[in-house]
Structure formats: structure tokens, C-alpha cells
C-alpha positions in Angstrom: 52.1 -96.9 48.3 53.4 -95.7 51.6 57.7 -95.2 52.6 57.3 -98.7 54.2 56.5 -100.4 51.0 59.1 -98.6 48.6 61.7 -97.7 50.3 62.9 -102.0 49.8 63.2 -101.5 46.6 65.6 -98.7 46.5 68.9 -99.7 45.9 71.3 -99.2 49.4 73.3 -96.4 48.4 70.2 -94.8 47.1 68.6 -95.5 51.1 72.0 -94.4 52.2 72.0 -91.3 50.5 68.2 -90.8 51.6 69.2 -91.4 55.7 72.4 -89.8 55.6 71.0 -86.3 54.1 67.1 -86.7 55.5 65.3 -83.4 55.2 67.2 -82.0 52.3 65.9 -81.6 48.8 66.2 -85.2 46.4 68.2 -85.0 43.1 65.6 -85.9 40.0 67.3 -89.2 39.5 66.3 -90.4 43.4 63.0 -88.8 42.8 62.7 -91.2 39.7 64.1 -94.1 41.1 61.7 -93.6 44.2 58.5 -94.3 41.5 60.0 -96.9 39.7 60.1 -98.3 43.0 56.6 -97.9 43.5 56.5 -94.6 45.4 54.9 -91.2 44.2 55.4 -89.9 41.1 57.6 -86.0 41.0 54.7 -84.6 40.3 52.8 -86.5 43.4 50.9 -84.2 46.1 52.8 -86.5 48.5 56.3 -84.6 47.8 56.5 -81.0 49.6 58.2 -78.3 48.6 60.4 -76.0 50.9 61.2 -72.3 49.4 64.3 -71.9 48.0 64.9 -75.9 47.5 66.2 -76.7 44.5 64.2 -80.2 44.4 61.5 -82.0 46.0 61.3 -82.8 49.5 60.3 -85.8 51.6 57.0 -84.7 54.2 57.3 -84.8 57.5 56.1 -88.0 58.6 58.2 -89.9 55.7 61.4 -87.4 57.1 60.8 -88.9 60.3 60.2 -92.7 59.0 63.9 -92.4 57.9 65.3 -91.0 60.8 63.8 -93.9 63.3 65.7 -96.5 60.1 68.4 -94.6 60.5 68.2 -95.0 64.5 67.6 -98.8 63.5 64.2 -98.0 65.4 62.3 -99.6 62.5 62.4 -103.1 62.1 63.0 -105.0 58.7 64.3 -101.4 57.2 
């Protein structure tokens, strides 16, 4: 299931938390809550990994999807 499907389900401090530190590594609990959302498991190819990150990290394209919600570029986000 792709950002635009899950990212509803999250709770708003959870999307808050997502858009306000975009790029950075997501604590296990967001990572979980992500899936039971309906979004890739931690262990997912989808989730990249940046040396030296403590966590798992969005990809590019889903880094950006979050940046245009937070520019309220996306509509319905």
C-alpha cells in the first residue's frame, strides 16, 4: 500500500511528528504504527537505511510526499 493510502490512518501527532522531522530516522513505535496502518512492515524493502541512523528511514519519494503535505501541496492529506 502506497504513503497516500496509510498515511490517513495515522493518528495526527503521529503525521505531525512524521512532517515536522521528514528525512530523519522513525522511532520503532511510528514504524509499527505505520503497518498497523496498512503501510510496510520494519522489515519491508520499502524502508531505507542511512549509515549511522539509529532507525529506519522513509525513501525519497515518500520524504518528498510529506514535504508537499507539509506545504499543503497535497490535497485531502
Amino acid at each position: 500500500m502506497n504513503i497516500e493510502a496509510w498515511w490517513p490512518q495515522l493518528l495526527p501527532e503521529t503525521q505531525q511528528w512524521l512532517t515536522a522531522n521528514n528525512g530523519d530516522a522513525i522511532p520503532p513505535m511510528i514504524v509499527d504504527e505505520i503497518a498497523a496502518a496498512g503501510g510496510p512492515e520494519a522489515t519491508d524493502a520499502w524502508w531505507a537505511d542511512l549509515d549511522g541512523s539509529p532507525g529506519r528511514c522513509m525513501p525519497d519519494d515518500a520524504i518528498d510526499w510529506v514535504e508537499e503535505v507539509a506545504n499543503a501541496e497535497v490535497e485531502g492529506a
